[in-house]
C-alpha positions in Angstrom: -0.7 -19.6 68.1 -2.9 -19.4 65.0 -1.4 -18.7 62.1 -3.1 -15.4 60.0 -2.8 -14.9 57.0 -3.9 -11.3 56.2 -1.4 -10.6 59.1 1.4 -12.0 57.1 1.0 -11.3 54.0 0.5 -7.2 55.7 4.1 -7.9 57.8 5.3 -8.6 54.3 4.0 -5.6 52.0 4.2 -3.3 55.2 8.2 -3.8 55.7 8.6 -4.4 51.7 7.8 -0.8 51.2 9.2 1.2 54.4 12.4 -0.7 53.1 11.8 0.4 49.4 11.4 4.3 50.6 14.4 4.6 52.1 15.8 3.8 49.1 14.1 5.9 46.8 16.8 9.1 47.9 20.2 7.5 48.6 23.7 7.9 47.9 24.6 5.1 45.7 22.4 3.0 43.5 24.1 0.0 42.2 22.5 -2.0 38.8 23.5 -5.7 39.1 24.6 -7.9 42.0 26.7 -10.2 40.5 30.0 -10.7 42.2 31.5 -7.0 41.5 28.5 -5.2 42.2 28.1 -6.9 45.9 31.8 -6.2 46.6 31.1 -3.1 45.7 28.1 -2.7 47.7 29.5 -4.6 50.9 32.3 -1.9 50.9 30.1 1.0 50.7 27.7 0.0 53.3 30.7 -1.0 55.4 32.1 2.7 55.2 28.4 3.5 56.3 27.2 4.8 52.5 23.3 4.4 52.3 23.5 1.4 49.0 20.6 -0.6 46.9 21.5 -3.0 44.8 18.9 -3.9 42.1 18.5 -7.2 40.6 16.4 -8.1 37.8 16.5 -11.9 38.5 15.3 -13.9 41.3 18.6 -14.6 42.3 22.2 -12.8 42.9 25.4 -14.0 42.2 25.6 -13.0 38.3 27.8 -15.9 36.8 29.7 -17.0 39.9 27.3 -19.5 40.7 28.4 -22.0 37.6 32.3 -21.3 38.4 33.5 -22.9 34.5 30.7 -24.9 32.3 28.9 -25.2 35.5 31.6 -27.1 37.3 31.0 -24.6 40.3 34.8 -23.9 41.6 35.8 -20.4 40.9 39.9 -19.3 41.1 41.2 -16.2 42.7 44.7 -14.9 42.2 46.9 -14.4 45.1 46.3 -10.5 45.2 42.7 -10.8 45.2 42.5 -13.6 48.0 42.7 -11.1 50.9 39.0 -10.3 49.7 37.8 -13.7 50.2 39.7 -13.6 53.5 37.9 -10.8 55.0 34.8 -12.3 54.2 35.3 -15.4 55.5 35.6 -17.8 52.4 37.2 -21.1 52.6 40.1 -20.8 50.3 42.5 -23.7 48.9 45.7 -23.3 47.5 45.5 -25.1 43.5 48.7 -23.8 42.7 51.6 -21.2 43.9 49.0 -18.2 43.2 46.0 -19.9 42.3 43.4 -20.2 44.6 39.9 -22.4 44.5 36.9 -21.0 46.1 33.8 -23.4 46.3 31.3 -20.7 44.3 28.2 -21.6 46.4 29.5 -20.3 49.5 31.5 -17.3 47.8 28.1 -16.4 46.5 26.1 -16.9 49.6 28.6 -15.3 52.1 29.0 -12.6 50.3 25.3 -12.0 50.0 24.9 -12.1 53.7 28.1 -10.2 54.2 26.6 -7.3 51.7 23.3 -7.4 53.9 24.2 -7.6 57.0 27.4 -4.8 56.5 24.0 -2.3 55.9 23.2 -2.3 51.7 19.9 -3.5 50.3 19.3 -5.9 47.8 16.1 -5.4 45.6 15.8 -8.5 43.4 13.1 -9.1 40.2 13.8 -5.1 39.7 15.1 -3.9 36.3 16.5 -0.6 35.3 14.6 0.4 32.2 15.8 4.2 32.2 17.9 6.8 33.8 17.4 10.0 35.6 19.6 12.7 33.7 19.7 16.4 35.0 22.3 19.0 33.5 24.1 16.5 31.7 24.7 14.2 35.0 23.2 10.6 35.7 21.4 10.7 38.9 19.1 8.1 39.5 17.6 5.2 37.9 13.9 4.9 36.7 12.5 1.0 37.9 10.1 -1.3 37.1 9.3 -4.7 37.6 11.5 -7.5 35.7 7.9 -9.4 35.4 6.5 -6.0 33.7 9.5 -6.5 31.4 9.3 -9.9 30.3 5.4 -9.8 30.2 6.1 -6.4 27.8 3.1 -4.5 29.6 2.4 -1.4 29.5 3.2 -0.6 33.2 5.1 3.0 34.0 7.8 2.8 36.4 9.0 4.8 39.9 12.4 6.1 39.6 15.5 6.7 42.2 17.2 9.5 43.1 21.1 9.0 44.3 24.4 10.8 44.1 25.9 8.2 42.0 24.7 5.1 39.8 26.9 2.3 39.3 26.8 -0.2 36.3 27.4 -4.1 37.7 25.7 -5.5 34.9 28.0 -7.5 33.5 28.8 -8.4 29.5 25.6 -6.3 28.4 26.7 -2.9 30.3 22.8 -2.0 30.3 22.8 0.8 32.3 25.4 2.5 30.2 24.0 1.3 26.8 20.7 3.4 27.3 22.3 6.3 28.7 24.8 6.2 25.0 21.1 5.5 23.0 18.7 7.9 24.7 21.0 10.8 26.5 23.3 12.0 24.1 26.0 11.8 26.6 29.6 11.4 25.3 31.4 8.9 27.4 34.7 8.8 28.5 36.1 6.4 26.4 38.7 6.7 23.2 35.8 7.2 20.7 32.8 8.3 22.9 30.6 5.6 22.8 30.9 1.8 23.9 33.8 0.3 22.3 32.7 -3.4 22.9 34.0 -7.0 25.2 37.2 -8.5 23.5 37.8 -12.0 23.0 39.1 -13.9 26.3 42.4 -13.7 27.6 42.1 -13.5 30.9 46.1 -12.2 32.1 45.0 -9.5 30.5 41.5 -8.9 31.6 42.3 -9.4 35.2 44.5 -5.8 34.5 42.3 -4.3 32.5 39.0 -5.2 34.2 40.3 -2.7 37.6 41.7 -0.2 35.6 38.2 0.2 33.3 36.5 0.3 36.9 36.1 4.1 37.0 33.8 6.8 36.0 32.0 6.5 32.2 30.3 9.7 32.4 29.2 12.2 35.2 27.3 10.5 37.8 28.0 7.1 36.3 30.8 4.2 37.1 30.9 0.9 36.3 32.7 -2.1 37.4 33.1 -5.9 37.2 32.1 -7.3 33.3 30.5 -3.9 32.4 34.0 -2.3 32.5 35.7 -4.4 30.1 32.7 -4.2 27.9 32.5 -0.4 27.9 35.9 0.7 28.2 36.9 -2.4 25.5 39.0 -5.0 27.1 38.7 -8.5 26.8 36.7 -11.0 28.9 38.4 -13.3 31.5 36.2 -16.4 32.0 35.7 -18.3 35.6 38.8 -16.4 37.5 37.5 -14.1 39.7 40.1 -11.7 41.6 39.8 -9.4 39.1 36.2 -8.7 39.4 36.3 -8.5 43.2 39.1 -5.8 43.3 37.0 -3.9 40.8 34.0 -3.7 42.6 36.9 -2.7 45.7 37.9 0.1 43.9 34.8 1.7 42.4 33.3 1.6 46.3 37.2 3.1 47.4 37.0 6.5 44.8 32.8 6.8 45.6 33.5 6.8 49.5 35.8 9.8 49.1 33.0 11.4 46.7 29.5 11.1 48.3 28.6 14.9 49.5 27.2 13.6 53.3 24.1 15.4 53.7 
């Protein structure tokens, strides 16, 4: 057989955009797909929610990928292994309730696990806005991450979905524009972003699941972005805590969504 090229690069943009569509009306839209924001994702799309996760760089993963100053072995605590578990990741005992994870498959089979449980991943896609109607965040307005860096004058598509969910991480983008450009008050102690702590991860690990919750109407965030909004401190290259987050968030959206 011949190869063609026209033919390939049309089987390419043809399923690119039936694929990009579908997700243009959907019931969750999820900003990030760093370790929380797959978990969060995989369980959805397990429960049979329709889920896109959007990624601004070429690659998922967020900051599992370097485990500690790029030594990449990651540690789970004991209540957090079961994730891992169910996903089929190699765990080692390091000590009685720390577990090692080699980060390179707890990246990658929980990127295949998110895809094939149903979700989509859109990579080199930033959020640059949000859709805002009555007071209530529902959607996201996109553009290209290339568009971004290049600083062109390029307008965007947007997203329409029930609920948005903010996996950024330390920089809590999704929420920072809604607190600059909405005027929304968010449900924090002053209102507004109160800011990441210094590490200490005992406490993070705590904080981290209980900050995974709704910020304002329409919006939740988990993983890094919870700490940073709700103000709790960071916990470096452990990672239970930000898998049970992204657990949680999916839990309390599953028993939301309005099925259409």
């Amino acid at each position: 057989m011949r190869l063609d090229e026209i033919k390939i690069s049309r089987a390419i943009i043809e399923s690119y955009k039936d694929k990009l569509v579908k997700a243009l009306d959907i019931e969750v839209a999820i900003v990030g797909a760093g370790p929380a924001g797959m978990v969060c994702g995989y369980y959805l799309a397990k429960a049979d929610r329709s889920v896109a996760i959007f990624e601004r760089k070429l690659s998922v993963g967020g900051g599992m990928w370097g485990g500690g100053i790029m030594f990449n072995e990651i540690v789970v605590q004991k209540k957090a292994k079961r994730i891992l578990d169910e996903l089929g990741i190699e765990t080692r005992v390091y000590s009685e309730g720390y577990y090692l994870a080699d980060s390179i498959e707890a990246v990658c089979t929980l990127c295949s696990k998110t895809v094939k449980a149903g979700a989509k991943i859109f990579n080199l896609l930033s959020a640059e806005d949000v859709m805002v109607r009555q007071n209530r965040i529902c959607g996201l307005v996109l553009n290209w991450t290339s568009v971004e860096m290049a600083n062109l004058h390029v307008d965007p598509i947007t997203i329409r979905a029930q609920f948005v969910v903010d996996a950024t991480g330390h920089s809590a983008e999704i929420v920072h524009i809604v607190e600059k450009k909405s005027g929304i008050r968010l449900k924090t102690r002053t209102g507004k972003i109160m800011g990441e702590q210094s590490m200490w991860a005992e406490v993070a690990e705590d904080t981290i699941v209980k900050n995974s919750k709704e910020v304002c109407r329409g919006l939740y965030v988990c993983g890094m972005s919870a700490n940073a909004v709700f103000g709790g401190p960071r916990m470096g290259p452990v990672f239970g805590g930000m898998l049970l987050s992204g657990e949680k968030v999916a839990k309390e959206l599953i028993t939301r969504i309005r099925r259409r």
